[in-house]
C-alpha atoms as a printed R data frame, in Angstrom:
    type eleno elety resid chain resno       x      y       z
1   ATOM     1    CA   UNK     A     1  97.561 83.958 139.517
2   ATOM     2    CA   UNK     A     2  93.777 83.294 139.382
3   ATOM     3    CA   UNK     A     3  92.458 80.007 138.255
4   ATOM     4    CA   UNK     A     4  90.044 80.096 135.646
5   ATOM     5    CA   UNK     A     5  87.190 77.097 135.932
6   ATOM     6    CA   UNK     A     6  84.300 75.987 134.314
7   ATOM     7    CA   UNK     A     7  81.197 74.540 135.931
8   ATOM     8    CA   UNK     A     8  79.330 71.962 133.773
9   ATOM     9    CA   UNK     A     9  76.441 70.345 135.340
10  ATOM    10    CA   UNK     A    10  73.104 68.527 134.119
11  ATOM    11    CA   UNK     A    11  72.685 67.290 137.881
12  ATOM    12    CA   UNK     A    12  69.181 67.633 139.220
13  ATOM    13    CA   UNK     A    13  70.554 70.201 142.361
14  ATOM    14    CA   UNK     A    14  72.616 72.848 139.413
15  ATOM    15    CA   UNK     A    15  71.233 75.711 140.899
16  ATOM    16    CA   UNK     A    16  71.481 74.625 144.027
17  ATOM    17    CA   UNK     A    17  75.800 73.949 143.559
18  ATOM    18    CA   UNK     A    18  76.190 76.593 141.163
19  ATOM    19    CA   UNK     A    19  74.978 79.159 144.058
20  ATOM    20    CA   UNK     A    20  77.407 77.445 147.001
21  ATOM    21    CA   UNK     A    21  80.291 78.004 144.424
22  ATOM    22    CA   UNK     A    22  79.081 81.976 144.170
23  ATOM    23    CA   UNK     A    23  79.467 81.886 148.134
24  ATOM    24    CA   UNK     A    24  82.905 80.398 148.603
25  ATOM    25    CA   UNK     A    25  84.887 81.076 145.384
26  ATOM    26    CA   UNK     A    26  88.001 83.486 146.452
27  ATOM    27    CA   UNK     A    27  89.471 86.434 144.205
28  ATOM    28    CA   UNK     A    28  92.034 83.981 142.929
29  ATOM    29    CA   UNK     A    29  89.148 82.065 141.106
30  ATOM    30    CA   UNK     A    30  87.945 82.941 137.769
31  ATOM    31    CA   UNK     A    31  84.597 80.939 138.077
32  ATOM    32    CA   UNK     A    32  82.330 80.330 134.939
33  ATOM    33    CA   UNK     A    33  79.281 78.186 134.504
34  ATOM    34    CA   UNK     A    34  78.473 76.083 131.081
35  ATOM    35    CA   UNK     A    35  77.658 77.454 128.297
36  ATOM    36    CA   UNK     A    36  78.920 80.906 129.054
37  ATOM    37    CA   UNK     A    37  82.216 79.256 129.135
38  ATOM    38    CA   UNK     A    38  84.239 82.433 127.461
39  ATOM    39    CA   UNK     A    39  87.364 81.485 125.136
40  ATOM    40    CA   UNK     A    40  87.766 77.864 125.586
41  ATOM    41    CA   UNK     A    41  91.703 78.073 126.085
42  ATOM    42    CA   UNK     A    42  91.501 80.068 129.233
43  ATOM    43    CA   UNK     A    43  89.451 77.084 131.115
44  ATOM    44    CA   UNK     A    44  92.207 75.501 133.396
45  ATOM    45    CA   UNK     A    45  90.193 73.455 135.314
46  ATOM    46    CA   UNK     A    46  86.297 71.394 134.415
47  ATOM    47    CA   UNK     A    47  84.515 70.181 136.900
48  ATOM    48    CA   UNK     A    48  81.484 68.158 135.773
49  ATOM    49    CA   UNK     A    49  78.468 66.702 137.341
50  ATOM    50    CA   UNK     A    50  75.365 64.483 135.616
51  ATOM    51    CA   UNK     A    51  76.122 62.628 132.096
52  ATOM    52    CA   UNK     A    52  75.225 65.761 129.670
53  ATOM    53    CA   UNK     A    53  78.248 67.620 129.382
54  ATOM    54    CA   UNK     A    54  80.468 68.993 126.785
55  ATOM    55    CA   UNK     A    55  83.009 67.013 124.853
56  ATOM    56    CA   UNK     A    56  86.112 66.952 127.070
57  ATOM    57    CA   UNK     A    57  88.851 67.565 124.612
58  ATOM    58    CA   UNK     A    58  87.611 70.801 123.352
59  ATOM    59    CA   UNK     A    59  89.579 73.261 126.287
60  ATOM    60    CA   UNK     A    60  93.506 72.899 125.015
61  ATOM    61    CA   UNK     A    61  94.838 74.180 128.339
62  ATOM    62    CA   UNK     A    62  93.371 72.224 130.804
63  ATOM    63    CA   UNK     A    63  94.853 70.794 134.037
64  ATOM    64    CA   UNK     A    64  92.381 69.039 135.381
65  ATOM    65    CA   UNK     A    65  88.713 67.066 135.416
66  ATOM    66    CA   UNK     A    66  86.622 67.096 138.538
67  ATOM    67    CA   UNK     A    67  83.765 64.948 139.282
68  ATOM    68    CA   UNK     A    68  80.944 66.128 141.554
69  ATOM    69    CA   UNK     A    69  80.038 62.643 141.691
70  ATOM    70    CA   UNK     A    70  81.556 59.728 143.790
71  ATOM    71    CA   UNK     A    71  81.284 57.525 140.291
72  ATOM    72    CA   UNK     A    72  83.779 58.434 137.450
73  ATOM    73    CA   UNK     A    73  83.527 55.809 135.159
74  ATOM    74    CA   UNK     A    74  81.202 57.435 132.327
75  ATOM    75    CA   UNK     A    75  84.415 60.147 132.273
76  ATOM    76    CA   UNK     A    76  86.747 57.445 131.898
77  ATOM    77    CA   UNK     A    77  84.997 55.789 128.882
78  ATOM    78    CA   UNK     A    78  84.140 59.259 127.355
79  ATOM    79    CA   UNK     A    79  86.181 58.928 124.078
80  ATOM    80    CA   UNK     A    80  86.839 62.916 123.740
81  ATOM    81    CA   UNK     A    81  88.560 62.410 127.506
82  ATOM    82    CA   UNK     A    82  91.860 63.787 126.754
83  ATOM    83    CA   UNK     A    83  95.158 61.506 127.684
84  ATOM    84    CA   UNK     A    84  97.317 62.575 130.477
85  ATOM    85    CA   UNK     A    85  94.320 65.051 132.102
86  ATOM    86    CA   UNK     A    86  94.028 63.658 135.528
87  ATOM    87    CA   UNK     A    87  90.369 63.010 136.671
88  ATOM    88    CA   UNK     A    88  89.510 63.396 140.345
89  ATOM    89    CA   UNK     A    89  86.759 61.639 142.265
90  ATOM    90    CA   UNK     A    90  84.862 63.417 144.959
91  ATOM    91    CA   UNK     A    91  85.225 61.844 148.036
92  ATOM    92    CA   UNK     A    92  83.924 64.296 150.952
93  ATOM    93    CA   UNK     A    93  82.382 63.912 154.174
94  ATOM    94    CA   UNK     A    94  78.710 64.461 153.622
95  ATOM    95    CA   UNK     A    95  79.208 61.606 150.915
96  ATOM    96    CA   UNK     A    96  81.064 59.378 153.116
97  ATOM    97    CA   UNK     A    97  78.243 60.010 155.681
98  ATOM    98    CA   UNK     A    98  75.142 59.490 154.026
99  ATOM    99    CA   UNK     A    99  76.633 56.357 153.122
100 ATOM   100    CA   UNK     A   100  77.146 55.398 156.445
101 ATOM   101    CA   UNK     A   101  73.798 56.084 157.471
102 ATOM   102    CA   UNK     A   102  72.063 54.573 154.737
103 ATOM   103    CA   UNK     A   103  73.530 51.239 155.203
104 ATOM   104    CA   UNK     A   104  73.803 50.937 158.839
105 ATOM   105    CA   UNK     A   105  70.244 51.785 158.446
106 ATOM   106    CA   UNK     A   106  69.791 48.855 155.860
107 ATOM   107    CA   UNK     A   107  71.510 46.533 157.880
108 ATOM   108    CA   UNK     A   108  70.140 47.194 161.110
109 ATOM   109    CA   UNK     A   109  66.490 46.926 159.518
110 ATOM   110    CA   UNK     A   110  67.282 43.257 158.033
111 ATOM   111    CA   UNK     A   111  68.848 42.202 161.090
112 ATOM   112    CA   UNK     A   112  66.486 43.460 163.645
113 ATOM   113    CA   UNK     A   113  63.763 41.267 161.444
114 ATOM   114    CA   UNK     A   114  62.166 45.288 160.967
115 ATOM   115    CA   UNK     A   115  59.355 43.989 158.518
116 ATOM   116    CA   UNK     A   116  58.523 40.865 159.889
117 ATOM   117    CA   UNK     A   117  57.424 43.320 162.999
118 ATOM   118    CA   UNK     A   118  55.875 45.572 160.452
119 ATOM   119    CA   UNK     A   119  53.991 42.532 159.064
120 ATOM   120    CA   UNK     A   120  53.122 41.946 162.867
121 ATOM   121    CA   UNK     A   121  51.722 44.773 163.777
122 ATOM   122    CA   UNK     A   122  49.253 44.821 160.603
123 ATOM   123    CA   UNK     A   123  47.674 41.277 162.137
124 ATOM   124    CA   UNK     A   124  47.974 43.252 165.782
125 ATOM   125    CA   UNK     A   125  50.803 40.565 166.720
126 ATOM   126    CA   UNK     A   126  52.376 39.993 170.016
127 ATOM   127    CA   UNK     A   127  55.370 37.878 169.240
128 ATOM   128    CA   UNK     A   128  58.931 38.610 169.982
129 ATOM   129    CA   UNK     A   129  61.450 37.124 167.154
130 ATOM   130    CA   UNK     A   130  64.561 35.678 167.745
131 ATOM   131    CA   UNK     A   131  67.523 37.868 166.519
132 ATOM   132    CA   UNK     A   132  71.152 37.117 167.104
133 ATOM   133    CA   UNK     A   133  74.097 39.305 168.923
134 ATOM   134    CA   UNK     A   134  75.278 41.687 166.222
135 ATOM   135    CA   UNK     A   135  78.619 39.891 166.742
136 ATOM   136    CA   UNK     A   136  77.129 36.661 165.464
137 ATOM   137    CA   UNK     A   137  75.944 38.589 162.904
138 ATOM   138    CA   UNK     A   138  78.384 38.304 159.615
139 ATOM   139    CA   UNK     A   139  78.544 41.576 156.898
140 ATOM   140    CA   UNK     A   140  80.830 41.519 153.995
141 ATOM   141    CA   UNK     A   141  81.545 44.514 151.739
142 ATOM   142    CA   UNK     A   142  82.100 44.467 148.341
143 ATOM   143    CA   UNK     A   143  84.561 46.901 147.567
144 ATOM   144    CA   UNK     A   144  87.031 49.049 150.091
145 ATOM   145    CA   UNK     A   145  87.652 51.906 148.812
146 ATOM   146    CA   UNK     A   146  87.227 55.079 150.357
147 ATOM   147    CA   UNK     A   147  83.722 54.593 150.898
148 ATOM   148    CA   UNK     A   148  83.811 51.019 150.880
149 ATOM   149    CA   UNK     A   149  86.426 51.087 154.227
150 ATOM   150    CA   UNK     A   150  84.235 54.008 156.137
151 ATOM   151    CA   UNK     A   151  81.199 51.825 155.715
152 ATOM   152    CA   UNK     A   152  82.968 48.730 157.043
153 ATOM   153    CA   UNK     A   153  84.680 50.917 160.271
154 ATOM   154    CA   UNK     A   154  80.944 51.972 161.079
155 ATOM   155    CA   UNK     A   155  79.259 48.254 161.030
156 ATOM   156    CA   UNK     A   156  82.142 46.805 163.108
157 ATOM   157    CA   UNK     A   157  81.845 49.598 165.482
158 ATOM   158    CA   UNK     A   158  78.118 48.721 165.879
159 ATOM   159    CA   UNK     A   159  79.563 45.467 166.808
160 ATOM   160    CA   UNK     A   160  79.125 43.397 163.802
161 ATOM   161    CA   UNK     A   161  81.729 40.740 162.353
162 ATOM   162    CA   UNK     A   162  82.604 42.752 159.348
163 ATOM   163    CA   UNK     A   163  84.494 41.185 156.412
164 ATOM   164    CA   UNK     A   164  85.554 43.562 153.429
165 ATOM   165    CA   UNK     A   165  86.679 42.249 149.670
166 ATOM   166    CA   UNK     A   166  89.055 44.381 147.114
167 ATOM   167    CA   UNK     A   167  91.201 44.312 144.492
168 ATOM   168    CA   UNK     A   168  94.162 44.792 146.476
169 ATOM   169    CA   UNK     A   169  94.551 43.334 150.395
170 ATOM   170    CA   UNK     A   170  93.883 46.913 152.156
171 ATOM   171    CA   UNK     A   171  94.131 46.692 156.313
172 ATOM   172    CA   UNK     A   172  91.454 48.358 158.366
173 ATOM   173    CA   UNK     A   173  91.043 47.807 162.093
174 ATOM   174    CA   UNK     A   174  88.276 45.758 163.011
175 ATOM   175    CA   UNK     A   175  87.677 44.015 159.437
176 ATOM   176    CA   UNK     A   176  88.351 40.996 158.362
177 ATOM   177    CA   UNK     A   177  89.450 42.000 154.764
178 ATOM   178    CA   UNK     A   178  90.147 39.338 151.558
179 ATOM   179    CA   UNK     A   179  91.851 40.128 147.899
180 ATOM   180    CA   UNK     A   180  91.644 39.188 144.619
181 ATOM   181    CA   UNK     A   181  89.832 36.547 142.878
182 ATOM   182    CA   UNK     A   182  90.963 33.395 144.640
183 ATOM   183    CA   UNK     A   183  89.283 35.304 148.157
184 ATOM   184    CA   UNK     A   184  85.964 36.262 146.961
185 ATOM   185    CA   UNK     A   185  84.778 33.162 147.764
186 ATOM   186    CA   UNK     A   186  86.095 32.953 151.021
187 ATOM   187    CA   UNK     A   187  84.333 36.173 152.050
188 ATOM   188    CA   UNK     A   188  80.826 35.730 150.284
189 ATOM   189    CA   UNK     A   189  80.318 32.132 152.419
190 ATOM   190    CA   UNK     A   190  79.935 33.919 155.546
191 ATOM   191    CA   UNK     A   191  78.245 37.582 154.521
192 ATOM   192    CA   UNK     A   192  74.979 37.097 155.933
193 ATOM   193    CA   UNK     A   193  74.068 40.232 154.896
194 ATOM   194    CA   UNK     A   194  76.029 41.275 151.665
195 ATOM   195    CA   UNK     A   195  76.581 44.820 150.876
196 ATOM   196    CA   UNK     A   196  78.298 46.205 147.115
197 ATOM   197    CA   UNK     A   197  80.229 49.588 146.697
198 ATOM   198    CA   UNK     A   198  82.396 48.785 143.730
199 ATOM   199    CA   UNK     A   199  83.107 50.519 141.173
200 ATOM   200    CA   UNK     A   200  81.680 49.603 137.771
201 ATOM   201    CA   UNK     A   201  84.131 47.561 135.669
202 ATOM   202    CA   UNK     A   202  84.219 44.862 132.541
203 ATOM   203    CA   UNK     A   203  85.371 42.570 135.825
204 ATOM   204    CA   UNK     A   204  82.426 43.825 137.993
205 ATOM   205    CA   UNK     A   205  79.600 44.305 135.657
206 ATOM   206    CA   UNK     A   206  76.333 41.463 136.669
207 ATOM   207    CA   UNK     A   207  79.064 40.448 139.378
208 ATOM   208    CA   UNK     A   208  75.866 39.888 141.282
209 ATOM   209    CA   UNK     A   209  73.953 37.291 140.133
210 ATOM   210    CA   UNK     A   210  72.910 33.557 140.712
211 ATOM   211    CA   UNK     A   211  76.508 32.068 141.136
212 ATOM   212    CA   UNK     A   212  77.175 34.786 143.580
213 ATOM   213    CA   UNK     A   213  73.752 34.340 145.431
214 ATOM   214    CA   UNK     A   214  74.672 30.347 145.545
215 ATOM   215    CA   UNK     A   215  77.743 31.052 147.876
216 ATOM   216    CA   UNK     A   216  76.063 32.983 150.429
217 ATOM   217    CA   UNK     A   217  74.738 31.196 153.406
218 ATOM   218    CA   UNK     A   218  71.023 30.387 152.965
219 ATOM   219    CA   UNK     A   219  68.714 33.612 153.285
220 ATOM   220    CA   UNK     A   220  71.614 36.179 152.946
221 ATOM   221    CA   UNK     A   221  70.264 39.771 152.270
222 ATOM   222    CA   UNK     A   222  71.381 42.107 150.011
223 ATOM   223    CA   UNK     A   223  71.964 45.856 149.573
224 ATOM   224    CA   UNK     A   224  73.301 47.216 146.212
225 ATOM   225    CA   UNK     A   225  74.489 50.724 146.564
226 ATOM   226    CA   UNK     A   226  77.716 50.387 143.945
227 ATOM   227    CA   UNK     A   227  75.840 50.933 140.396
228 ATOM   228    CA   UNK     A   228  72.877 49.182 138.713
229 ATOM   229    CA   UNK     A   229  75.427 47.708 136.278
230 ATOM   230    CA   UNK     A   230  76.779 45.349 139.059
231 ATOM   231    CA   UNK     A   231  73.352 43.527 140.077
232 ATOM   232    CA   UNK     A   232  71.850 41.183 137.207
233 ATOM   233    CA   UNK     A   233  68.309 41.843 137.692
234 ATOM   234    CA   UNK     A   234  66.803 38.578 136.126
235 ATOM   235    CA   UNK     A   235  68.467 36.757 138.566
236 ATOM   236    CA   UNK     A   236  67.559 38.644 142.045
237 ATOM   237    CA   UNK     A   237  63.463 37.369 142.258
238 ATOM   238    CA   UNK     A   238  64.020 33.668 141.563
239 ATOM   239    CA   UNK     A   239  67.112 33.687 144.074
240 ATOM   240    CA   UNK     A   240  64.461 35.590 146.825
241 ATOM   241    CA   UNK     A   241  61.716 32.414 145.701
242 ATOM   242    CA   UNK     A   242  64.295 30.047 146.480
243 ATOM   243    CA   UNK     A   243  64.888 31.114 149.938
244 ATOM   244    CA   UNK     A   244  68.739 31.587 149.073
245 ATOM   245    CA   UNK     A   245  68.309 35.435 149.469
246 ATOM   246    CA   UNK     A   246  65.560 36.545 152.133
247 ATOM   247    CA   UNK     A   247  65.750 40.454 149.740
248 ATOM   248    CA   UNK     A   248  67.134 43.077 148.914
249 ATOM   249    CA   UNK     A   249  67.596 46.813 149.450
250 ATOM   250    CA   UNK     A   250  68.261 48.295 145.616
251 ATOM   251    CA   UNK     A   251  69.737 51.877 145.054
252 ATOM   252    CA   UNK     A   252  70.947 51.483 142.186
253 ATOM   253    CA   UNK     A   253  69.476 50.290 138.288
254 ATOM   254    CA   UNK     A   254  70.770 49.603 135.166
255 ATOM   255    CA   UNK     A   255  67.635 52.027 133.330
256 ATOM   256    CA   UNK     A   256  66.929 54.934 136.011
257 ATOM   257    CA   UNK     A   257  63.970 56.026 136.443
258 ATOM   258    CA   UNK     A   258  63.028 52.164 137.486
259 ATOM   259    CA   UNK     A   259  60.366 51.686 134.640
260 ATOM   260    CA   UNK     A   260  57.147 51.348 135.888
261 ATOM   261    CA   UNK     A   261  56.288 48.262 135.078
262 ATOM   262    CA   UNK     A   262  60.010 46.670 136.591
263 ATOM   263    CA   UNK     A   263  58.527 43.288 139.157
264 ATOM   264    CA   UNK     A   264  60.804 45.253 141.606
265 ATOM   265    CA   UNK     A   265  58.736 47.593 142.822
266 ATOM   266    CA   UNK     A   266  55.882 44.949 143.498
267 ATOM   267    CA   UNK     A   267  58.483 42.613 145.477
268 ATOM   268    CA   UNK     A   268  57.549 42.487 149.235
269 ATOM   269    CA   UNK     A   269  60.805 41.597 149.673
270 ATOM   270    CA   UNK     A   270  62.816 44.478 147.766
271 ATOM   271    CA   UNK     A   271  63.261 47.692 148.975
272 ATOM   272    CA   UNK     A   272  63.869 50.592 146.404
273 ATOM   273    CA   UNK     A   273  65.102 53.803 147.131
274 ATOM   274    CA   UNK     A   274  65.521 56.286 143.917
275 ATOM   275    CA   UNK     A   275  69.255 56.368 144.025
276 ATOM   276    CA   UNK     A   276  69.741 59.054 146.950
277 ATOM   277    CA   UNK     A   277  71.888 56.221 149.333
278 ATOM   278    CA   UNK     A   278  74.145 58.922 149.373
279 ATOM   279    CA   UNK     A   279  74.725 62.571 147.672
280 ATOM   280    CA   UNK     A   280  77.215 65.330 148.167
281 ATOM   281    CA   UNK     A   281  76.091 68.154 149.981
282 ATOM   282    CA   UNK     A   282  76.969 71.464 148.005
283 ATOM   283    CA   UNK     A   283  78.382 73.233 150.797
284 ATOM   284    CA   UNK     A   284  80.919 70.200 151.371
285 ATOM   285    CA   UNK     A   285  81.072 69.525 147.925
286 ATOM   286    CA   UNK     A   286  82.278 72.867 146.935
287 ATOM   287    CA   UNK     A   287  84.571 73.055 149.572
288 ATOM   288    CA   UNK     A   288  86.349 69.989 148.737
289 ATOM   289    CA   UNK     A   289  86.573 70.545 145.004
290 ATOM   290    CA   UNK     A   290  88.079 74.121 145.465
291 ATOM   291    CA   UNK     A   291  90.494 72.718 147.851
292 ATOM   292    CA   UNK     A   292  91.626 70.410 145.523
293 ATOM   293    CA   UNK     A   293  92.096 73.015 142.988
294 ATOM   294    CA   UNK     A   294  94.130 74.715 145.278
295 ATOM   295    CA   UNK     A   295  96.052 71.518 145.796
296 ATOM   296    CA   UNK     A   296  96.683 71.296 142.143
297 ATOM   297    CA   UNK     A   297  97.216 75.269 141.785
298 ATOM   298    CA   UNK     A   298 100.644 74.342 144.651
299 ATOM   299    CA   UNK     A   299 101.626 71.285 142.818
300 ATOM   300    CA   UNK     A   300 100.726 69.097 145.325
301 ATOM   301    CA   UNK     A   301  99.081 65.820 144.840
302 ATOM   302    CA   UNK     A   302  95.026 66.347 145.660
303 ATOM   303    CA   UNK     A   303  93.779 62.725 145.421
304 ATOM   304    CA   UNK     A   304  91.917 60.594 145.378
305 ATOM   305    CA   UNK     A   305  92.766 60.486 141.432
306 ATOM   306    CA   UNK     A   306  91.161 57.801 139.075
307 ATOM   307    CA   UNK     A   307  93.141 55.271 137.589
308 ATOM   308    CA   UNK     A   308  92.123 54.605 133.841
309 ATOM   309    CA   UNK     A   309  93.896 51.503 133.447
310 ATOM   310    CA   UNK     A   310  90.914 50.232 136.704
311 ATOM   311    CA   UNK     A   311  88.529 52.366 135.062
312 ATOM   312    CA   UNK     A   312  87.809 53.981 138.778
């Protein structure tokens, strides 16, 4: 039988995914691409990428949502999402590696003291700074899921004390990890260097913000690459004039584009990056989202599904 799916994208790199799934669709895959969808009750499965897509509840036969992104929560509060349609997050390796990369590199830049040399160097400055064993060095994780616990396996390979914070107690070798609400605290006292990949909830909306900043140790740095929803802007610059947070590294923002006039970009101490932390590479991206189809197509269970009740 040949699986009939529909491609419908408003991501910046279309053309660019919309070619890779040309290359590696199969005879057994009836692929079309939004708005030459053909009569809507042959779609089977949607897979959707960016947040300007059509209603959800409009294909009567469908199996299955797919989300080119690693986020899934603007599916999950779409009101035309259909009950009982499973909706699967994409969770492959180039994602799971840019991830890696940017944050190690975030981390390692903060704890090697990278623009106090950079300052240095301007003033032509001789002066070694003092920077501690990365085992002395504490970094918690907000959030394990899958990228969440690849993240944390990296840093404590690179040697640093690596705590991790969920939901649920998960066990990953060479973490410290901490659950539930009771925990948090626990975990955020010793996170020099504070890192957040949760998912966007009620629970975790502004979840960063001045009562968080208070229980970190004095001069704690921060790297937001969850969602802009999570980090409560207004209090991030008085918390960095305080001395309780020595700055930030921001992916992610609650309006993107970062309006011009935002006091981030001016901030010495806060580095922005135009939410590219970590994207999926079309040519693993297709690869994994086809061979979840073909998961689905056998009856077997593809993961990693969303959970609507979580909301991720």
């Amino acid at each position: 039988m040949t699986a009939t799916i529909l491609y419908d994208c408003s991501d910046f790199a279309k053309d660019l995914w919309i070619s890779e799934f040309e290359r590696q669709k199969t005879d057994l895959m009836d692929l079309r691409i939004s708005p030459d969808t053909g009569p809507l009750e042959d779609i089977e499965y949607l897979i959707v990428a960016g947040l300007d897509y059509s209603p959800l509840d409009r294909y009567p036969n469908l199996k299955a949502i797919l989300s080119q992104w690693a986020g899934v929560n603007h599916i999950l509060e779409d009101k035309t999402l259909p009950a009982g349609i499973p909706v699967i997050r994409m969770s492959d390796l180039s994602l799971k590696g840019g991830m890696i990369e940017y944050i190690s590199y975030h981390t390692l830049r903060h704890h090697l003291r990278a623009k106090a040399y950079e300052a240095q160097q301007k003033e032509r400055l001789w002066k070694g700074l003092s920077v501690p064993f990365a085992p002395q060095r504490h970094v918690g994780i907000l959030g394990l899921g899958a990228l969440g616990s690849t993240v944390a396996q990296a840093l404590a390979h690179l040697g640093f004390q690596v705590h991790g914070w969920s939901r649920s107690l998960k066990t990953i070798e060479g973490v410290t990890c901490h659950a539930g609400p009771g925990a948090l605290k626990d975990m955020l006292q010793v996170s020099e260097i504070l890192v957040c990949l949760l998912p966007l909830t009620d629970e975790t909306t502004d979840i960063l913000n001045a009562n968080l900043f208070a229980q970190l140790p004095l001069g704690a740095y921060l790297i937001n690459v969850g969602r802009g929803g999570h980090l409560k802007e207004q209090d991030l610059i008085p918390a960095i004039k305080s001395g309780q947070i020595a700055g930030a590294a921001l992916d992610v923002f609650k309006t993107e584009p970062l309006p011009q006039k935002h006091p981030f970009w001016d901030h010495p101490a806060i580095t922005i990056t135009p939410h590219m932390a970590s994207w999926t590479r079309p040519e693993t991206g297709v690869e994994y989202l086809l061979n979840v189809i073909k998961y689905l197509e056998s009856g077997e269970h593809p993961g990693p599904l969303a959970d609507r009740k979580l909301g991720y």
